[in-house]
ROMAR-229246 format. One record per residue (C-alpha): residue number from 1; residue in three letters; x, y, z. Coordinates in steps of 0.1 Angstrom, whole numbers, plus 5000, padded with zeros to 4 digits. Layout:
ROMAR-229246
num, residu, px, py, pz
NUM, ALA, X, Y, Z;
...
end
This chain:
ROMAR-229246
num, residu, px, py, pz
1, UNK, 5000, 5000, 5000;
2, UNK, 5010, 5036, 4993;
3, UNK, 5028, 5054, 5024;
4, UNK, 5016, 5085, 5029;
5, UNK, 5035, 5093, 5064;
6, UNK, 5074, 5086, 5068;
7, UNK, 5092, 5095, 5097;
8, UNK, 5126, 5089, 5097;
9, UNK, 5150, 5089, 5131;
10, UNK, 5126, 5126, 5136;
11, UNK, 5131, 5146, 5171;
12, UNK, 5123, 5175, 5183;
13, UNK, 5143, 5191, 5211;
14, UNK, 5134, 5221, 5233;
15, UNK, 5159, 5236, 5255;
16, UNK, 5183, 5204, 5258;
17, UNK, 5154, 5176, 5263;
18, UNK, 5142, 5156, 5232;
19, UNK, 5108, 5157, 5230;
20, UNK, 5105, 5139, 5201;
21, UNK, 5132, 5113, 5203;
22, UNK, 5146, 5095, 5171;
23, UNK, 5115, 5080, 5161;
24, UNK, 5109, 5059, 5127;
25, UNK, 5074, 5052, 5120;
26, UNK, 5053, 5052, 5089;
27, UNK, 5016, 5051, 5080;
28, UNK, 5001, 5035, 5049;
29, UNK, 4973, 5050, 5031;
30, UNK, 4947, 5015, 5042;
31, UNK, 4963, 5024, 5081;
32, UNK, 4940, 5038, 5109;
33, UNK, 4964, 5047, 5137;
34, UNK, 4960, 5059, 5173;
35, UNK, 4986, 5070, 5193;
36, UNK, 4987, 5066, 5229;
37, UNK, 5007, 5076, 5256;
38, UNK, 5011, 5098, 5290;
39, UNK, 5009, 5135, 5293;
40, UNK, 5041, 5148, 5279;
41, UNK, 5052, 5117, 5257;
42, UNK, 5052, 5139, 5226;
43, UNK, 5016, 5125, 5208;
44, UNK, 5004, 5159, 5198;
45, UNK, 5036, 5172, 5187;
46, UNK, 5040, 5144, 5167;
47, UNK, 5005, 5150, 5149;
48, UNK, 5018, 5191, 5146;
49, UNK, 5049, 5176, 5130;
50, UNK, 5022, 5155, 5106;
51, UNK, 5001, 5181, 5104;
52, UNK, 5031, 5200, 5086;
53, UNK, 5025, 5230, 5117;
54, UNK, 5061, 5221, 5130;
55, UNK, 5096, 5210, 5117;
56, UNK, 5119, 5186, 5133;
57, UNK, 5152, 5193, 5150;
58, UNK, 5162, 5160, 5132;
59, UNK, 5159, 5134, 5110;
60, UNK, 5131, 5136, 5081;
61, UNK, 5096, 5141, 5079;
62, UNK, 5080, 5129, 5048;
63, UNK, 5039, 5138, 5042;
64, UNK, 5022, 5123, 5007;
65, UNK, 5055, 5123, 4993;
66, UNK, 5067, 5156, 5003;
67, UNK, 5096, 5159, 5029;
68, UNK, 5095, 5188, 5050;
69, UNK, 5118, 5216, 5045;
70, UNK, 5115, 5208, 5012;
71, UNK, 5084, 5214, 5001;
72, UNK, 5053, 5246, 5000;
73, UNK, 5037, 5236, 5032;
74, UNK, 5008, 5259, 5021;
75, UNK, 5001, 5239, 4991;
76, UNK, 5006, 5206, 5011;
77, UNK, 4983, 5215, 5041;
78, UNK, 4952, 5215, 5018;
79, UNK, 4953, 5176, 5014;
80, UNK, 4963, 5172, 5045;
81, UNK, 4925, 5172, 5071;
82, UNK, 4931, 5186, 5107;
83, UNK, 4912, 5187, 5137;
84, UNK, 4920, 5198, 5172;
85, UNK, 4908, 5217, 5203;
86, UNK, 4937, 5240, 5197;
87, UNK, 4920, 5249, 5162;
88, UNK, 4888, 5246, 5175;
89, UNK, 4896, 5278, 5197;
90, UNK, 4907, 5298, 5165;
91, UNK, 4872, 5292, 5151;
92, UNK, 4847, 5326, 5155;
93, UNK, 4821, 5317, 5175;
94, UNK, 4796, 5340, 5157;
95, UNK, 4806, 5321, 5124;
96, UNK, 4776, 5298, 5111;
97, UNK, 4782, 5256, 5111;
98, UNK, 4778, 5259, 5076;
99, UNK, 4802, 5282, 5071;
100, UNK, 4830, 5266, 5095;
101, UNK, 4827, 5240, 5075;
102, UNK, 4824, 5255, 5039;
103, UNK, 4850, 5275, 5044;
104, UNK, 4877, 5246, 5049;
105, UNK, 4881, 5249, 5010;
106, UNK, 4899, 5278, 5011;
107, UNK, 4916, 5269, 5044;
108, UNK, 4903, 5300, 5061;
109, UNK, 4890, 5301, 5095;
110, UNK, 4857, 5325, 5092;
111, UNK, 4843, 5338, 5062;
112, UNK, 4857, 5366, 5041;
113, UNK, 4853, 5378, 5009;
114, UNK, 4861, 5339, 4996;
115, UNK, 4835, 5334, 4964;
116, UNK, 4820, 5294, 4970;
117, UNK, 4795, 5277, 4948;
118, UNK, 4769, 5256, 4950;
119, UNK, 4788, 5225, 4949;
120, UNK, 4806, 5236, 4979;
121, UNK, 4779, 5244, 5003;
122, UNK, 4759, 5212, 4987;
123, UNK, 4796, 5191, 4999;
124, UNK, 4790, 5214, 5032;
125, UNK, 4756, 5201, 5037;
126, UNK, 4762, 5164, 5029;
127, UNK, 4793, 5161, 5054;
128, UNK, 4772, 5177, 5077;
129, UNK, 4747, 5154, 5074;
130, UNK, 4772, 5121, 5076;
131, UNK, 4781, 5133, 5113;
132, UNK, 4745, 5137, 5122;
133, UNK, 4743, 5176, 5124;
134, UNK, 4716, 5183, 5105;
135, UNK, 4698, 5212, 5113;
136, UNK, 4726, 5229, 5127;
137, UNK, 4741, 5251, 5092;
138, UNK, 4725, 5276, 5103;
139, UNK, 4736, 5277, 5141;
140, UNK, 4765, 5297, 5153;
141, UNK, 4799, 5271, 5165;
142, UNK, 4797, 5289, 5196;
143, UNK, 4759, 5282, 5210;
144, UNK, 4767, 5245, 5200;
145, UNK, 4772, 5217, 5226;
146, UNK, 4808, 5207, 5230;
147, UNK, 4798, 5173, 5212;
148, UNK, 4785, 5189, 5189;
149, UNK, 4816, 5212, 5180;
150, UNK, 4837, 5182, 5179;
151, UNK, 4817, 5168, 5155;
152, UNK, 4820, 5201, 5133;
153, UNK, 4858, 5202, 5136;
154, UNK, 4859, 5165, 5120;
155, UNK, 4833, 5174, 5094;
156, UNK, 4854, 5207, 5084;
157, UNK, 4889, 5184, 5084;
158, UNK, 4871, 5159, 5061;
159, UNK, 4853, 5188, 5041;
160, UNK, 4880, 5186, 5014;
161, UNK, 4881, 5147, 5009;
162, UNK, 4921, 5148, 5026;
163, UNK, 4946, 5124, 5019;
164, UNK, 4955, 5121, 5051;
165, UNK, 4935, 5128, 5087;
166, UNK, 4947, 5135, 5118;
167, UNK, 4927, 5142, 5149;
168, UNK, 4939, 5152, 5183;
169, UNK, 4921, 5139, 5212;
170, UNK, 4885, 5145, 5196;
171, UNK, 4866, 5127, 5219;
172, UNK, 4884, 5149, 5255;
173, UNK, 4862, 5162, 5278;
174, UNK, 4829, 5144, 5262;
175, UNK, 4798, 5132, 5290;
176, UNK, 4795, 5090, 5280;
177, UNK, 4769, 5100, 5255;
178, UNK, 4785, 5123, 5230;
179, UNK, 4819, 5104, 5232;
180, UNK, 4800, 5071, 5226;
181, UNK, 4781, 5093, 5196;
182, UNK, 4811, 5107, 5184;
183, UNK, 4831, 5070, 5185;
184, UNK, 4806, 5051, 5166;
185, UNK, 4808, 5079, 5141;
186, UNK, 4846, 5072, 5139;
187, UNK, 4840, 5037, 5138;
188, UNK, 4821, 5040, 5110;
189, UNK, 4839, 5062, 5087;
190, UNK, 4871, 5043, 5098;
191, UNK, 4858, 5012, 5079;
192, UNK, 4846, 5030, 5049;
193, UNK, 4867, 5020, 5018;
194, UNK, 4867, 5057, 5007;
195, UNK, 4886, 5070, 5039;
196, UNK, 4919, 5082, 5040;
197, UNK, 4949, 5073, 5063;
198, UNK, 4943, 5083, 5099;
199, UNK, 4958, 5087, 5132;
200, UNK, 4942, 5093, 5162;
201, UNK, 4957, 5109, 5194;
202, UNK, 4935, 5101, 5225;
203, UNK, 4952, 5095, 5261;
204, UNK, 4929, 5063, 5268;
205, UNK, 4927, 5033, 5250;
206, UNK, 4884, 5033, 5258;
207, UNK, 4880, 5063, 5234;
208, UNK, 4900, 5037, 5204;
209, UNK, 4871, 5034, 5176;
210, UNK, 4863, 5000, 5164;
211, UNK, 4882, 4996, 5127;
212, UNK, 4911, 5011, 5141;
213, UNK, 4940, 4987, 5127;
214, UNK, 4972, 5001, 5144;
215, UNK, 4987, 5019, 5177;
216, UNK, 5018, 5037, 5182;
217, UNK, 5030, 5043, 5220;
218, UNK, 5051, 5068, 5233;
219, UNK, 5070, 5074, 5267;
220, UNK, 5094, 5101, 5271;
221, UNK, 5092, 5110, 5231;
222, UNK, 5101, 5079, 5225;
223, UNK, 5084, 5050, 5205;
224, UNK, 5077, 5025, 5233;
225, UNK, 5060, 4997, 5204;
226, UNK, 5046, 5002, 5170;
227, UNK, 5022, 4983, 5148;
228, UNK, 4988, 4964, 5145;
229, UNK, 4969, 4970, 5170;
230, UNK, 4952, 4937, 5178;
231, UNK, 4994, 4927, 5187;
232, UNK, 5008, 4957, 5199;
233, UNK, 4979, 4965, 5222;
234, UNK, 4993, 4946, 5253;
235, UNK, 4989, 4949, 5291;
236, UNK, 5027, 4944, 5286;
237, UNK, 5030, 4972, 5264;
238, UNK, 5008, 4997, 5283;
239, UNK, 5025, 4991, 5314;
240, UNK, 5058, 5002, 5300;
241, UNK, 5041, 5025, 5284;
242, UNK, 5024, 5044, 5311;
243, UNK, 5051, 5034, 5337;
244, UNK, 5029, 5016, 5361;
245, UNK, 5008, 4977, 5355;
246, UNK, 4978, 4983, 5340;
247, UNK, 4954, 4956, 5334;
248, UNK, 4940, 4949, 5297;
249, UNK, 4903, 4933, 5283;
250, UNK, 4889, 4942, 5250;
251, UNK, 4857, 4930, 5239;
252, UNK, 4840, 4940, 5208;
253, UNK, 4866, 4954, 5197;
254, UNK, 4864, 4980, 5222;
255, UNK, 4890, 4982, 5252;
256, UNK, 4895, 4987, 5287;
257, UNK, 4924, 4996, 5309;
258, UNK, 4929, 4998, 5347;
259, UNK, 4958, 4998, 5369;
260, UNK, 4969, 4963, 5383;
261, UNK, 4991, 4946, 5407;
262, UNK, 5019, 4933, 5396;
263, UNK, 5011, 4899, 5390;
264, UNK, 4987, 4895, 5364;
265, UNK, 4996, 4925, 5345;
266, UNK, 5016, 4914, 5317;
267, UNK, 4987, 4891, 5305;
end
């Protein structure tokens, strides 16, 4: 399969520490990827470095073909789809759904004096639609729910049919409805044959959407294991991982960590 992600011995140093720490890793365009790991183990700065918003102090970084540093990052971001709370805040709240949305085309965050046509805000109003917001075009983002704002990041980051998604902890903060909502949403566009390469950043491994495929964990910046998810996934792995034993089921396809005593933990 096609790569459309490369990174090759990347890191990222601040001050003397490595935040990003020599990793290699690489995502395939059939790949669904989440990356785990503890506050501070790097996840979202490796989804800025993906997301083309950062360069690394080392090694290479290679997006759809493109290595950066080498390339127009402004004509790469536009196949690139983006979501996260960071983002999220840079959105005006007085700006319609619709128009959040609609005006991902031109990769503007509020409309300006950008001239759309139908076929845009008919795209608008059928990827509203696909994550369940309709009836909301004409709302403002910022008398929405927070579910419901999630939501309208992912539809504006899939607005341009991308080549690559990336999403940064979209289900955070959600009440048990809305994140369960949101992941069968995921779920479901995961396993559509039309999606693009994914990854996922999310801190627990309960918000991982069924048709997920792969994991990558971090600790300390540093890839801890990489690979399908169904074998890399271990209460072995998570323990290193999050520096403590942690106790594994899935069921479903759905999983669910706790902490655990020693013995035991490694099953």
């Amino acid at each position: 399969m096609p790569q459309v992600l490369e990174f090759s011995d990347v890191s990222v140093r601040r001050n003397t520490r490595n935040i990003v720490d020599h990793v290699d890793w690489s995502v395939h365009d059939d790949q669904r990827w989440v990356v785990l790991g503890a506050n501070g183990a790097g996840k979202t700065t490796i989804l800025q470095l993906a997301a083309t918003l950062l360069h690394p102090s080392a090694g290479a970084v290679t997006i759809l073909d493109e290595r950066l540093g080498r390339t127009d990052v402004f004509e790469l971001r536009p196949r690139i789809g983006f979501a996260s709370a960071a983002m999220a805040r840079r959105l005006p709240a007085e700006e319609t759904v619709l128009n959040v949305v609609m005006t991902a085309a031109y990769s503007v965050l509020g409309r300006w004096n950008e001239a759309y046509e139908d076929i845009d805000e008919r795209r608008a109003l059928r990827v509203l639609a696909e994550w369940k917001l309709d009836g909301l075009a004409d709302r403002t983002f910022g008398t929405l729910s927070e579910g419901e704002q999630k939501r309208v990041q992912i539809a504006r980051a899939v607005m341009t049919d991308p080549e690559l998604l990336l999403l940064d902890e979209p289900s955070a903060s959600l009440d048990l409805g809305s994140r369960e909502e949101l992941l069968q949403l995921l779920a479901g566009y995961a396993q559509a044959p039309t999606t693009p390469a994914m990854v996922m950043v999310t801190h627990h491994v309960e918000e991982i959407p069924v048709g997920f495929t792969h994991v990558l964990l971090l600790r300390g910046g540093a890839v801890v294991a990489a690979g399908p998810l169904h074998e890399t996934l271990t209460a072995a792995a998570l323990s290193e991982t999050f520096d403590m034993p942690i106790a594994l089921t899935e069921s479903d396809g759905r999983y669910a960590a706790r902490a655990a005593s020693r013995v035991g933990a490694q099953d």
